[in-house]
N, C-alpha and C positions, 0 to 999 in steps of 0.2 A: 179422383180419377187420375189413369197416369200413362203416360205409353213406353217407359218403361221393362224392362226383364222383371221386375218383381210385382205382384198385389199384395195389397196389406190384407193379412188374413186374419188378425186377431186382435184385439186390443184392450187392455185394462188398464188398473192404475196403478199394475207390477210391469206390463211391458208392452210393444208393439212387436209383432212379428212380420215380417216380410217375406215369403214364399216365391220361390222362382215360378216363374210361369212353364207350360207346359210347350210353347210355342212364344215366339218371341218377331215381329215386324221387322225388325233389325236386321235378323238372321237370313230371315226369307228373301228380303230383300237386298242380300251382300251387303250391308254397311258394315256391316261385323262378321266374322268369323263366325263366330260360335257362342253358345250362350256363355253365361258366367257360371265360372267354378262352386260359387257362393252359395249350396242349398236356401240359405235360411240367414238373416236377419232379422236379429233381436235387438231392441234399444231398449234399455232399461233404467230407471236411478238407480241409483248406488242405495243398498239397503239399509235402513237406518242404523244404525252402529256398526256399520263397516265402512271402510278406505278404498278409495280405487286402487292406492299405493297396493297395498296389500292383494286384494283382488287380482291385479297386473301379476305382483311374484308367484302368486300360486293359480296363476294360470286360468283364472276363470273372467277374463276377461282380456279383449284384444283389442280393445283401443277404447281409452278413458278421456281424450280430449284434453285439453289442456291442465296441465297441469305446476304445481309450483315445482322450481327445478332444483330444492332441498327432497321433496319427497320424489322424485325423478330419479336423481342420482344413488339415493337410497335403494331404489327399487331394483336399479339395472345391474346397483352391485350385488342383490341379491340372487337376481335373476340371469345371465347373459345372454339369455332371449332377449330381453327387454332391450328395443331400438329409438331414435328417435331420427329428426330430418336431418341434425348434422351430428352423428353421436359423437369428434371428436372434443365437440366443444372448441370455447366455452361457451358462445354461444349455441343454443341445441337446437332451438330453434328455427323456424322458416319467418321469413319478413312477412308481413300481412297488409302492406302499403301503409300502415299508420306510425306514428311518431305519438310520446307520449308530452304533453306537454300542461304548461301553466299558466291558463288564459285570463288576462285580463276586461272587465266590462270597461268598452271604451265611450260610455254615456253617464260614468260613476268619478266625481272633483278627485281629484289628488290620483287616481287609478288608472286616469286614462293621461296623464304626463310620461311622455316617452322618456324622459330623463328621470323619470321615479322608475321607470320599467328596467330600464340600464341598473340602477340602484339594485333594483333586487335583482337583477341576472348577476352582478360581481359579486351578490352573495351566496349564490347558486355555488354548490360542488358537485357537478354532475357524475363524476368520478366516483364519487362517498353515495350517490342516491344508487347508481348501479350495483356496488356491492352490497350497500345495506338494507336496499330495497328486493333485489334481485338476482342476488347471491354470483356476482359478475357476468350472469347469462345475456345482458343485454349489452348495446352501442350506443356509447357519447353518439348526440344528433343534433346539430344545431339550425338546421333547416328543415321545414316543413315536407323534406322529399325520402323517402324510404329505400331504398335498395333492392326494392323489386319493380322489376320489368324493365320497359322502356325508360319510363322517369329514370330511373339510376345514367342514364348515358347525361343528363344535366350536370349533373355532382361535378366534374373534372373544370368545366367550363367555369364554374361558378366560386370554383376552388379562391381565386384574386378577390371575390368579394369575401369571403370568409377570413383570410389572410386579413384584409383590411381593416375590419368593423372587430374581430377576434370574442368574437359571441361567448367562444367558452375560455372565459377571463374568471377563473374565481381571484377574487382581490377585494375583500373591505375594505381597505384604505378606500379604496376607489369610491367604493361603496358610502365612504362618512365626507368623501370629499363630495361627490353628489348632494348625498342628504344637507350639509352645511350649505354650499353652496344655495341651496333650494330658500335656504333660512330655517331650515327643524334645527331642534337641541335636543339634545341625551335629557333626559328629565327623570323621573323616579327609576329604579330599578335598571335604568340605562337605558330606556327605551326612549325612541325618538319620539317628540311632539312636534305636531304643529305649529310654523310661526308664530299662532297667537296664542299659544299656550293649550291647548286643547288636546286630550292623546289622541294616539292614532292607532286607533289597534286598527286589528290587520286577521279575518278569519280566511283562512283557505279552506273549501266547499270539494266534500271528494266522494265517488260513489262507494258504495261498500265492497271490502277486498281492496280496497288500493292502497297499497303499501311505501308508495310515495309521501304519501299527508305524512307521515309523521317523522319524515327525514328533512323534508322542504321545511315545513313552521321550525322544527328547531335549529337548523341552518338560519334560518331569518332570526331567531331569537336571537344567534349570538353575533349576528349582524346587525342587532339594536331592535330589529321588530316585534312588536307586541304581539305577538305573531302565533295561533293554534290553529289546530286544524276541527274540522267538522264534517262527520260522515255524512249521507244523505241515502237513502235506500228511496229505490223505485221512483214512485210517479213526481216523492218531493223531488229529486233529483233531477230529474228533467223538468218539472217547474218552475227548480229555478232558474234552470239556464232560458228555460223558453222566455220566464217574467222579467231575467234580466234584475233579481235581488239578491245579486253578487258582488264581491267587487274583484276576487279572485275565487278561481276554481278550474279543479284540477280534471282536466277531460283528454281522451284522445283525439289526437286530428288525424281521422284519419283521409286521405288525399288521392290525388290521383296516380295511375302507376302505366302513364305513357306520357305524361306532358305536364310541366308546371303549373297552365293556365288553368286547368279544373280546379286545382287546391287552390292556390293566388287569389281565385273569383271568389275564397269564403270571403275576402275581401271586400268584395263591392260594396258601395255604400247603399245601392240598388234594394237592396237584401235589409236595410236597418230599419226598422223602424221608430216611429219619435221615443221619448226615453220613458216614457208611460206603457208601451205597446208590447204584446206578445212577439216575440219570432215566428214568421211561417216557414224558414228553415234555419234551423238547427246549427249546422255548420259553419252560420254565420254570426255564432254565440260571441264573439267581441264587442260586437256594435261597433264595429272600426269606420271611418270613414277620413278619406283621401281623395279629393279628386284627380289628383295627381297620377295616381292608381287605376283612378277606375279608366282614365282615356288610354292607359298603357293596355291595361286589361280586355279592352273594347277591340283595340287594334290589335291585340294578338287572339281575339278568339275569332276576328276575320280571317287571319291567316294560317295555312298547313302549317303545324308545329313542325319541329323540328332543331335538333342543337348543333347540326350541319351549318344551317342557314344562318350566316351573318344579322340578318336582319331578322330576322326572329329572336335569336340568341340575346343582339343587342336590347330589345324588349324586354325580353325577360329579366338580364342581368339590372336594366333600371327597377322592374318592378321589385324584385329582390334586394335592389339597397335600400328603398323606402320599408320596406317590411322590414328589413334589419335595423336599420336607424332608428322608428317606428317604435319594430318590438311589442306588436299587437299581443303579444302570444309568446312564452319562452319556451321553445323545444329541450327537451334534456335528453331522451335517451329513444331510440328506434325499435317498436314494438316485436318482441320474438315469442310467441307463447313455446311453450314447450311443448310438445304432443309424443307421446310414446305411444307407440309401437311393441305389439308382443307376435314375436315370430314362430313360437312353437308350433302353434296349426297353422299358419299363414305369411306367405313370403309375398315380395313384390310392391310392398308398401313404398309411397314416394319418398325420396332422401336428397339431398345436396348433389350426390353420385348420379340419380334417377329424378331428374325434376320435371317430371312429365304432367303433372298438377299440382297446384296447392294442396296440402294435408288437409285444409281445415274442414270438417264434419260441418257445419253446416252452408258453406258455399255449395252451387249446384254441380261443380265438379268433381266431387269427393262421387259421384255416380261412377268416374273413370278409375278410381284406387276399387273401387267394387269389382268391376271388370277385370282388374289387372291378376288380382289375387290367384295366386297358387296354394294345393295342399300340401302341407310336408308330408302327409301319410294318407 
């Protein structure tokens, strides 16, 4: 049921159709003008041995969703219908409030040392994951905060702590001077062990499609770590994060997009459970705890946020150097999916120029790019 412009009138295991309605609540009642341009929406899979790529250039399809932005760029040069939210590039993408990042379990010996956390951020190249994971459509990110909405007015304030702590430090030296320090040694193959002699591997946990795993483990490999990566599809994939039988794995955080304090709170220690126990949320996959943290935390979700407010600001900028020093969690790059756009039948689609909603097909706003749409014929 829907109160909506369209009813779903059809549905198989080839597609879903969506029929304008004859009459529309909206209308009758001035909330809107007029009905949508839109006769008919179809959702379909993509058929088995066919491309959306392809699909998009020859016109039989008008928006494929996200997409990789090698087969994107292919498409548009085929096509110059073919649009996307910012078509100058290089980023083409629209922000989606997440950050990609490289979580640590912080209830797992050796994984949860914030100076082992350091170690492997120096040997992070955030720079090399964005070109060779993402063909440079993506943003260096070294904090948990995104570049959409509200949240983005934080960034400038926060700017002295990043300066300080300098997150995106690629440096091995750094990296072996850590490790030594700790008491490891280079031991077979180069790779670090344990002070007592013991190796250390080291698996990174990644869901499938992510293109990360194999640029991160070998960045660590020549960093000394024993270091691969391991895919994980579906319900394993979240079981492990919920069971907490990680010690690193690769997830999006994705946060809040008006205020620090919602993303900061995956933080609370409130949220962990003992190191045997399930997670009952999810976004609280570090198992971090601070209490330090959490009375900063407590005392800003009392209060109207804001990065105006001195005393707010102050809050946050503390909780933000524990998290940095800390290092629950390594940020590398701020999520942009690609979304084309094909213009031939239909104009009006949101862009960088027109940010009147989010692109994304399934948030509940993508109801308003329905509405917007015009015919070209």
């Amino acid at each position: 049921m829907g109160t909506g412009p369209y009813t779903l009138s059809r549905t198989s295991k080839d597609a879903m159709w969506w029929d304008l309605r004859d009459t529309w609540w909206a209308v009758d009642a001035g909330v809107v003008k007029e009905m949508p341009n839109v006769q008919r929406i179809v959702i379909q899979p993509i058929p088995e041995g066919a491309d959306a790529g392809t699909l998009l250039v020859n016109n039989a399809l008008d928006y494929p969703g996200s997409m990789v932005p090698g087969v994107f760029i292919a498409a548009r040069d085929q096509n110059k219908k073919i649009t996307t939210w910012n078509p100058g590039g290089p980023t083409y993408g629209a922000p989606d409030g997440c950050t990609y990042r490289l979580a640590f379990n912080g209830q797992r010996p050796i994984w949860n040392d914030p100076e082992i956390h350091w170690a492997i951020n120096h040997a992070i190249n955030r720079k090399e994951i964005n070109l060779l994971a993402y063909e440079g459509t993506q943003r260096v990110e070294v904090l948990p905060i995104s570049s959409y909405g509200a949240v983005f007015r934080y960034k400038t304030p926060l700017k002295p702590l990043i300066d300080k702590w300098k997150p995106d430090d690629f440096n091995i030296s750094k990296t072996a001077e850590i490790m030594t320090k700790k008491g490891f040694k280079k031991g077979a193959g180069g790779f670090w062990v344990q002070p007592d002699g013991k190796p250390l591997p080291l698996t990174v946990f990644m869901g499938t499609g992510n293109p990360i795993g194999p640029v991160v483990s070998e960045q660590l490999r020549k960093a000394g770590f024993d270091a691969k990566f391991e895919v994980l599809a579906g319900a394993s994939y979240s079981d492990t994060i919920n069971t907490g039988t990680f010690d690193t794995i690769l997830f999006t955080h994705c946060g809040s997009i008006y205020d620090p304090w919602q993303t900061l709170e995956h933080f609370h220690s409130k949220y962990v459970p003992p190191p045997d126990g399930k997670l009952t949320f999810i976004r609280a996959m570090t198992r971090y705890v601070n209490k330090d943290l959490d009375a900063l935390l407590d005392k800003m979700e009392a209060m109207q946020p804001s990065p105006d407010d001195p005393t707010y600001m102050s809050l946050v900028s503390q909780a933000m150097e524990i998290y940095l020093r800390d290092m629950p969690e390594i940020n590398l790059l701020e999520e942009f999916h690609v979304l084309p756009f094909n213009t031939t039948y239909w104009t009006g689609w949101p862009s960088i120029d027109d940010p009147y909603i989010a692109p994304y097909l399934p948030w509940e706003g993508f109801n308003l790019v329905i509405q917007r749409l015009k015919p070209t014929q």
